[in-house]
N, C-alpha and C positions, 0 to 999 in steps of 0.2 A: 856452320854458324860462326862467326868472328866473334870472338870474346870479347869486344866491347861494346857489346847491342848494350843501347841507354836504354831504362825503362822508367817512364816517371808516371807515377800512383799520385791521383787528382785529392787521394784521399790517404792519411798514415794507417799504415797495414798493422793485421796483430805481426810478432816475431815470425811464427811460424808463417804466416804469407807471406812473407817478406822473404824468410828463407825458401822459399818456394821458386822464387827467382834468383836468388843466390846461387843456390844449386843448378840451376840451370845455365849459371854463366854469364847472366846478367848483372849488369850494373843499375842500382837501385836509386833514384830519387822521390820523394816523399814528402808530401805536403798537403795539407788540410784547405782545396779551395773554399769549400761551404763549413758554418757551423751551425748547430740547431740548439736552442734554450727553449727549455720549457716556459708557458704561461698560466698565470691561472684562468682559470674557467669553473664552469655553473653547474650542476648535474641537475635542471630544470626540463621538464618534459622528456624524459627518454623517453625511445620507443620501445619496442617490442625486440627488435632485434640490435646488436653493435655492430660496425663496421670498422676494423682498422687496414691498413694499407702500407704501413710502415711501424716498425720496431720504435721509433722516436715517438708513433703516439702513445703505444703501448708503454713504455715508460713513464711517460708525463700521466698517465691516465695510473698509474698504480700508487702514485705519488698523491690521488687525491680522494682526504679523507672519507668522502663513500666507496670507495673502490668494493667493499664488502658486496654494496646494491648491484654493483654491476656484473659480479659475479652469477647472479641468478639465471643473468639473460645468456642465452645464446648467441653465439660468435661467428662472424663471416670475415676473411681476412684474407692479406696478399701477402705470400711468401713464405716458404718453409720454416725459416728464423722466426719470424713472426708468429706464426701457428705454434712454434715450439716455447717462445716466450710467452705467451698468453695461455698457453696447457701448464706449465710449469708453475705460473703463478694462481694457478684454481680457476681457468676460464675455461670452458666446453667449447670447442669448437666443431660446428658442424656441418663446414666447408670453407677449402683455400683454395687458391689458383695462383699461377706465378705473375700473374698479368691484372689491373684492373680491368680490362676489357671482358676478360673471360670470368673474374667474376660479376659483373653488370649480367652479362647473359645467364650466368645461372640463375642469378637471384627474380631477373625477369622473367626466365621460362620456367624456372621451379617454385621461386619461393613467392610470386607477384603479390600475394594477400598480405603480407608483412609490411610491417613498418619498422622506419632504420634509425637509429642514431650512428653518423658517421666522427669518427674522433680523425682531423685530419690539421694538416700542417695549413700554413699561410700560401706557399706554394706548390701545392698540391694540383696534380694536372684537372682537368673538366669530364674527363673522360667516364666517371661512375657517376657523377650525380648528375651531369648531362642524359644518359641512359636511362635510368631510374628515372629521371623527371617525365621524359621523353613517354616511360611507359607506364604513369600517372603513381608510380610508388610513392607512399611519404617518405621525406626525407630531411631526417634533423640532421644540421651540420654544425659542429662541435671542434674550433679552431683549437688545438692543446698545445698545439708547438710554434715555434718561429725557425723557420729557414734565413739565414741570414748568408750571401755572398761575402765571402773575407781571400778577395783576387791578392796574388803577391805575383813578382815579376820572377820566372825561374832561369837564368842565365846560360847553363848548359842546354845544348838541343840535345831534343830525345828522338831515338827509332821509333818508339813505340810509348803511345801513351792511353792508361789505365781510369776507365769513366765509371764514374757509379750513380749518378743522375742527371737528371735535363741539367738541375741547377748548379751541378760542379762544369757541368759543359761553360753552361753563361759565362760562372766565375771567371773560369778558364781564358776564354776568347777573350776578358778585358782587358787582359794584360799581352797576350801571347796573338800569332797568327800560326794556322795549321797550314802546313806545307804537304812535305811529303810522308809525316811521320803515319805508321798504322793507329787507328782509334781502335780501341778494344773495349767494347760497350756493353754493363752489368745485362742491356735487353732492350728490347725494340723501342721503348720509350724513351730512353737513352740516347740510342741511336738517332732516331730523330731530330732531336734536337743538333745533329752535326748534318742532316743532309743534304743541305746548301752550301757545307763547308770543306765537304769533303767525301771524295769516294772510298777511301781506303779505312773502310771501316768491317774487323771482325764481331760479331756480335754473341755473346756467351749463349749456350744451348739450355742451360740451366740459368735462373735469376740468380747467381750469389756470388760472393769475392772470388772464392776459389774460382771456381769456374771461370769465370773472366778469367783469371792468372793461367790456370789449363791452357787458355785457349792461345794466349800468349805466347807461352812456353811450346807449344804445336805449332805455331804458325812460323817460329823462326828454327826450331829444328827444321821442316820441309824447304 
């Protein structure tokens, strides 16, 4: 492996992810394409069950003062981080998946008599409440966050460049064009979003930073 493999992270890592490539030899660049703000919102009709899909709603949602009420209810949610931030803060949760897709099917082949309240971002993919609709489930949808594109121009070229959603992909490509560099994508939804852009994409086997960086750090040892 040539000691100056570029790596540039679409997103600023904690220390220790960062040193995760250090250690391995790489050179680090690091930048925040997407940022997300919280918004206010209503806690009018919940249903029966919550729905979270990301850490960013789960934040916004504890920030708001019934959060107490929504404790009661039972939790369906995407992602280990996520399941772990919502246990830690007094939520039950009683099923996750690393993927919207896989939970859309559980909830339709197991839970289909429920009804949802989903706490979801502005650009949130179609994929769950598409599904859910599709198999007549109710479905409240509860905007808590803002995704917001913040593209900047990065001047050095990278070997290898580090995805963690559709929407740091978009950021991404407004500034920049993908050549030959590897994409390393947090997961298949991810991924997608680059598949007209490009072939040279690894995709993490687990949904989470590390992982991606693993996968990284494996593909330029070989």
């Amino acid at each position: 492996m040539p000691d100056t493999t570029r790596i540039l992270s679409t997103k600023k890592l904690l220390p220790n992810q960062k040193q995760f490539l250090l250690n391995a030899g790489f050179t680090v660049v690091e930048s925040d394409f997407i940022k997300t703000e919280t918004i206010a919102f209503d806690l009018n009709q919940l249903q029966e069950y919550l729905i979270f899909t990301s850490q960013n709603a789960v934040h916004s949602v504890l920030q708001h003062p019934k959060v107490a009420e929504l404790k009661q209810k039972d939790v369906f949610c995407v992602g280990l981080k996520t399941k772990a931030l919502l246990e830690e803060n007094g939520f039950k949760v009683i099923a996750y998946t690393g993927y919207a897709s896989d939970l859309a099917e559980i909830i339709t082949l197991v839970y289909p008599k429920g009804s949802y309240s989903f706490f979801s971002g502005n650009l949130r993919k179609d994929t769950l409440p598409d599904a859910l609709k599709e198999a007549n489930i109710p479905l409240k949808e509860v905007n808590v966050y803002n995704t917001i594109l913040t593209p900047n121009k990065v001047n050095s070229k990278a070997d290898g460049i580090l995805f963690f959603s559709p929407s740091g992909v978009e950021s991404y490509l407004k500034d920049h064009t993908i050549t030959a560099e590897t994409c390393f994508c947090i997961g298949t939804t991810t991924a997608e979003a680059l598949d007209t852009i490009t072939k040279n994409i690894v995709i993490a086997n687990q949904p989470t930073i590390e992982n991606t960086i693993i996968q990284c750090i494996n593909h330029y040892k070989q």
